[in-house]
C-alpha positions as CSV (number, residue, x, y, z in Angstrom):
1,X,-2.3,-13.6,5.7
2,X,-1.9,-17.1,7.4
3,X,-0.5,-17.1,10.6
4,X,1.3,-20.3,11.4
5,X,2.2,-19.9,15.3
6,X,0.5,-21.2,18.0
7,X,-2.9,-19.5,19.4
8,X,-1.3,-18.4,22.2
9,X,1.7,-16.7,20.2
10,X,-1.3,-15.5,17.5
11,X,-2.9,-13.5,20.8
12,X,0.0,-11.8,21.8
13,X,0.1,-10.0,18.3
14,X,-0.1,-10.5,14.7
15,X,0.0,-8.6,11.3
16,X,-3.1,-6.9,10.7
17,X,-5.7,-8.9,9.1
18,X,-4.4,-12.4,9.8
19,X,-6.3,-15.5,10.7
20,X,-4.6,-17.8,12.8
21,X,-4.2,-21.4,11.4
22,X,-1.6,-23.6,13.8
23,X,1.1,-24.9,11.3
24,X,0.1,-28.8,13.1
25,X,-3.2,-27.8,11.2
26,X,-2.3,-26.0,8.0
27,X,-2.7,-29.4,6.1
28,X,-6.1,-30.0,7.5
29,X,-7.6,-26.7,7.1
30,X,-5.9,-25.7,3.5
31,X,-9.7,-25.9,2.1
32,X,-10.5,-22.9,4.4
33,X,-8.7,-20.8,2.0
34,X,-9.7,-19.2,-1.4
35,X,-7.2,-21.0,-3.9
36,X,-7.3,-17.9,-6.4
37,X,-6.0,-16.0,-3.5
38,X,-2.3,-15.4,-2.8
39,X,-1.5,-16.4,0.8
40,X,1.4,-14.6,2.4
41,X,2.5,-17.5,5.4
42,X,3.9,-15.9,8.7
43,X,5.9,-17.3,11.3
44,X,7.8,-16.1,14.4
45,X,11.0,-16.1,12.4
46,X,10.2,-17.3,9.1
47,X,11.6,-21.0,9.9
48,X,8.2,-22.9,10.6
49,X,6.0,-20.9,7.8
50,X,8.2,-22.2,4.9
51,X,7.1,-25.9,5.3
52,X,3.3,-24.7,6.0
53,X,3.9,-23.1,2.6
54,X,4.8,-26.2,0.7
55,X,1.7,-27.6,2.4
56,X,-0.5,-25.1,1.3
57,X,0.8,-25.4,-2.7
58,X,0.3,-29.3,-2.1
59,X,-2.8,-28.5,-1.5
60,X,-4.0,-26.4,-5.0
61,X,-3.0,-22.8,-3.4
62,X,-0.7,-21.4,-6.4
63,X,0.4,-17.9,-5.2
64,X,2.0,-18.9,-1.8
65,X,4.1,-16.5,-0.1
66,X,6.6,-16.6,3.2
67,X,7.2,-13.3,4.8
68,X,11.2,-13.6,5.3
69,X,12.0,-13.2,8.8
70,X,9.0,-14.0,10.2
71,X,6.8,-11.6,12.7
72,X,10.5,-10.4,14.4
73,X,11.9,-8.6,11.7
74,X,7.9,-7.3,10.9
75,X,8.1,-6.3,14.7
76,X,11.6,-4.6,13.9
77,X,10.8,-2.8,11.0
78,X,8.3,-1.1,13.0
79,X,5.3,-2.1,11.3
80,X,2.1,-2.3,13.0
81,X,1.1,-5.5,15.1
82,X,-2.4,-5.8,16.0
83,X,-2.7,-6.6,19.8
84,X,-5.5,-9.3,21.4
């Protein structure tokens, strides 16, 4: 699980088990991921996480994922959120 918000947004909470990757630096730091791994992208609202997406399958990632609605409808479906 990729998540593309800012570090500060990332700290306030996140799914469980996500790395933080800023989506300015998804291009950058696409070779930090396993490419026969499927990557489920996360945003606040599902807007910014679509482009990081496309970014990540530029870059060789096949099985790329965006969670629709973003960490707000995560949040409202009451599933857990890790806290900092």
């Amino acid at each position: 699980i990729v998540d593309v918000r800012s570090a500060e947004d990332f700290a306030k909470g996140s799914l469980p088990g996500a790395r933080n990757m800023p989506a300015a630096a998804v291009k950058d730091r696409a070779g930090e991921l396993k490419k026969d791994r499927p990557v489920i992208v996360v945003c606040n609202t599902g807007t910014t996480a679509g482009p990081a997406a496309a970014q990540l399958r530029a870059a060789g990632i096949a099985d790329v994922f965006v969670l629709a609605g973003g960490l707000a409808a995560w949040r409202e479906a009451g599933l857990p959120v890790r806290s900092a």
